[in-house]
C-alpha positions as a Markdown table, in Angstrom:
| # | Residue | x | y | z |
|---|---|---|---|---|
| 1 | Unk | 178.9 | 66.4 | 50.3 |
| 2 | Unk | 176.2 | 65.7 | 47.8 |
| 3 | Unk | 175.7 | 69.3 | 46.4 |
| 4 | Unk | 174.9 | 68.5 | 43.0 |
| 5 | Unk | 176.1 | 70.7 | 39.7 |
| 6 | Unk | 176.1 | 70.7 | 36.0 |
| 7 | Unk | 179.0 | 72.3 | 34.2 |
| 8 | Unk | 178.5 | 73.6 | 30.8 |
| 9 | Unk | 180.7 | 74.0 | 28.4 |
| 10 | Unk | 181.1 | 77.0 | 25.3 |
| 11 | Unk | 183.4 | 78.0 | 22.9 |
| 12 | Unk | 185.5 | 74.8 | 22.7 |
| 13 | Unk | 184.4 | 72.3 | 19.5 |
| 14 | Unk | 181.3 | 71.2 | 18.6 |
| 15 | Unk | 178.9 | 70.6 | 19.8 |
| 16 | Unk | 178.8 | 75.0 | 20.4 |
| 17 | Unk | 177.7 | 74.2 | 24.2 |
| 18 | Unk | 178.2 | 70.9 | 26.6 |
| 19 | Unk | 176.8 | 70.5 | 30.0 |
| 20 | Unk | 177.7 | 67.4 | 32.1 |
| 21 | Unk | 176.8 | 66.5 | 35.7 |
| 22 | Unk | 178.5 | 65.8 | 38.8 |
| 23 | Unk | 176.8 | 64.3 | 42.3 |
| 24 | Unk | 178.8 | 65.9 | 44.7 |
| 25 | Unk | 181.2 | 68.9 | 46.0 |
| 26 | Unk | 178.9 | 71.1 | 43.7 |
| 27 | Unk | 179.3 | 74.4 | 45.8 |
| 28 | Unk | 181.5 | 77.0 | 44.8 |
| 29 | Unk | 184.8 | 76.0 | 46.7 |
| 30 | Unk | 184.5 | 72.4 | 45.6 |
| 31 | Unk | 184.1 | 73.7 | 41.4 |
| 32 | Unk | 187.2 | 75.9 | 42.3 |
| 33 | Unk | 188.9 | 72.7 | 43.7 |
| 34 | Unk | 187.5 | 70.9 | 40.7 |
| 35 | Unk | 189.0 | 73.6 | 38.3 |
| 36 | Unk | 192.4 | 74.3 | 40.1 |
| 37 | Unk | 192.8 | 70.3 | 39.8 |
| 38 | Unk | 191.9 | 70.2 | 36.5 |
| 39 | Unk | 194.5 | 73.4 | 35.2 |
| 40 | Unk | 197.2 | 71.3 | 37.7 |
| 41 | Unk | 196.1 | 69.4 | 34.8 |
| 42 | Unk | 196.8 | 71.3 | 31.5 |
| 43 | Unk | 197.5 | 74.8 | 32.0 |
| 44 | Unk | 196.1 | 75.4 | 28.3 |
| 45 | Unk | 193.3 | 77.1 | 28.2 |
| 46 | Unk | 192.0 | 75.5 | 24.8 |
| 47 | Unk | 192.8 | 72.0 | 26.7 |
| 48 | Unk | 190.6 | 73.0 | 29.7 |
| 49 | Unk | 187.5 | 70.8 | 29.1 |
| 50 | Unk | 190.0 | 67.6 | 28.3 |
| 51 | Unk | 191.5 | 68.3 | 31.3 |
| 52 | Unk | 188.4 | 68.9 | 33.3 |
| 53 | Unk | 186.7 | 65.7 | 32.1 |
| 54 | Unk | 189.9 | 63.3 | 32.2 |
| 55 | Unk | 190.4 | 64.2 | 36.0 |
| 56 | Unk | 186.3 | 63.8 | 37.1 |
| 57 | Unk | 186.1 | 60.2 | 37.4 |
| 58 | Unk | 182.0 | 60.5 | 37.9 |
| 59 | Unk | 181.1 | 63.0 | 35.3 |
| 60 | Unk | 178.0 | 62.2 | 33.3 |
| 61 | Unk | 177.3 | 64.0 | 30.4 |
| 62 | Unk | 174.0 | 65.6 | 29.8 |
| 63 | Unk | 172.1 | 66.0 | 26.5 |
| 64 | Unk | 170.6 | 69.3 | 27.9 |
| 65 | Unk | 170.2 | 71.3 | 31.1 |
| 66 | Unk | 167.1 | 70.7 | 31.7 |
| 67 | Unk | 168.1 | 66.6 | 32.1 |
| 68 | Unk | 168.8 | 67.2 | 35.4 |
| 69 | Unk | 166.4 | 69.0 | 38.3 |
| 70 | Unk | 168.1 | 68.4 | 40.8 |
| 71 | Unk | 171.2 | 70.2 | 40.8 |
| 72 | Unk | 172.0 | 72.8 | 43.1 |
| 73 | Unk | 174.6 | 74.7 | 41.2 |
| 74 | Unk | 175.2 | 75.5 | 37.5 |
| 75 | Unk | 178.7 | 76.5 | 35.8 |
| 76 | Unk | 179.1 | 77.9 | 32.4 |
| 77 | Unk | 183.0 | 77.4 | 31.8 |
| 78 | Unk | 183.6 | 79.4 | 28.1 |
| 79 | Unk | 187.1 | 79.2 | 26.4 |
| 80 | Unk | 187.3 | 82.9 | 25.0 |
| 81 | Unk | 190.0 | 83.0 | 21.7 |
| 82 | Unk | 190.7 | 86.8 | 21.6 |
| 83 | Unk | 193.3 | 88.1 | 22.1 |
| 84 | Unk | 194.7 | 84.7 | 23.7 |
| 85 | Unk | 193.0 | 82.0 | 24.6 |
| 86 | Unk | 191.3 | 82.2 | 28.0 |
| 87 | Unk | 188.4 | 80.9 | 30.1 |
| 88 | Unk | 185.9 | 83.0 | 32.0 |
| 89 | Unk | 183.7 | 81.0 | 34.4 |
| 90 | Unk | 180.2 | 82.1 | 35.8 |
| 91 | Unk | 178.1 | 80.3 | 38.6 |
| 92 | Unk | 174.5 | 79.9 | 39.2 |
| 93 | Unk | 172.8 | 78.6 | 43.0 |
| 94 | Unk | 169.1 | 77.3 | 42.3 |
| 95 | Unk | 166.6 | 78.9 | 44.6 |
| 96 | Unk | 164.3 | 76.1 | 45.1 |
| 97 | Unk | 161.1 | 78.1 | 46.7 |
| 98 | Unk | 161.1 | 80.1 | 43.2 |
| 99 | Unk | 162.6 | 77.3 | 41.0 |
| 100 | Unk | 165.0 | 79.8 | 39.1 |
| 101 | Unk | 168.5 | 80.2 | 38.9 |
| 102 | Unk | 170.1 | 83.3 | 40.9 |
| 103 | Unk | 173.8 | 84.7 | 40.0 |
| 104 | Unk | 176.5 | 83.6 | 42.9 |
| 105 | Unk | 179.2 | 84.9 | 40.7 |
| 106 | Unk | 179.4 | 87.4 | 37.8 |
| 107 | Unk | 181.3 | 86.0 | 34.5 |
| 108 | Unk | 184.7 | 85.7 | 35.5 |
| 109 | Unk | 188.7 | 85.1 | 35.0 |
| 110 | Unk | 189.1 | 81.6 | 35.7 |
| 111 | Unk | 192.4 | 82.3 | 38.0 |
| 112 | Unk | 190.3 | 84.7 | 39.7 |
| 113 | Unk | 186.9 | 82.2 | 40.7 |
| 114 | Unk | 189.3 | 80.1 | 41.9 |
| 115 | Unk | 190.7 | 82.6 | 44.2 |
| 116 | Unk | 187.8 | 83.9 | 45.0 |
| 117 | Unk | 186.4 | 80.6 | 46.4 |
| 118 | Unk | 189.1 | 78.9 | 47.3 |
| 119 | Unk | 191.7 | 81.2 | 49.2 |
| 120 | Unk | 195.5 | 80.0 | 48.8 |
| 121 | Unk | 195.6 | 78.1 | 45.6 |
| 122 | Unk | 196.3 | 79.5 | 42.2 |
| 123 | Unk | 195.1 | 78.1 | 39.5 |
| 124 | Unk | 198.3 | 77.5 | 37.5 |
């Protein structure tokens, strides 16, 4: 499906904040299959966005969000270092009639996005 989405990135090097794009699967369930894949991965939180981005063959990174208007979905993945390392997730659906983001999710666990929109799998 070609639901587009940008993922961004916080709290892991610098630059402070990444975003990058992908052309498809951009819905909810398809950035939990995305994210479940990518802790399959490295189950490191710290590793996360090496993970993520070695196991997206068609990511394209972005110099800023507003590079892309045509995405359908935002992300913001941040790694989180106290008290252990851990990544919290949040998503974003584009109205288009209003051209504004509106919440789908509220800042999250990782492990529990991914159950959340993709029943059955667990995330490590």
């Amino acid at each position: 499906m070609a639901t587009r989405a940008v993922y961004s990135f916080s709290g892991f090097l610098d630059p402070p904040e990444r975003h990058f794009f992908l052309h498809h699967d951009g819905y909810p369930k398809g950035a939990a299959h995305r994210f479940a894949v990518a802790l399959r991965h490295s189950s490191k939180a710290t590793s996360f966005l090496a993970a993520f981005l070695s196991t997206q063959r068609h990511v394209e990174p972005m110099a800023s969000l507003g590079q892309v208007s045509d995405a359908a979905y935002r992300y913001r993945i941040q790694l989180v270092h106290l008290p252990q390392p851990s990544l919290l997730v949040q998503c974003w659906k584009l109205i288009p009639d209003h051209n504004r983001w509106h919440p789908r999710s509220s800042r999250m666990p990782m492990d529990l996005f991914i159950q959340r929109f993709l029943p059955g799998i667990h995330g490590r």
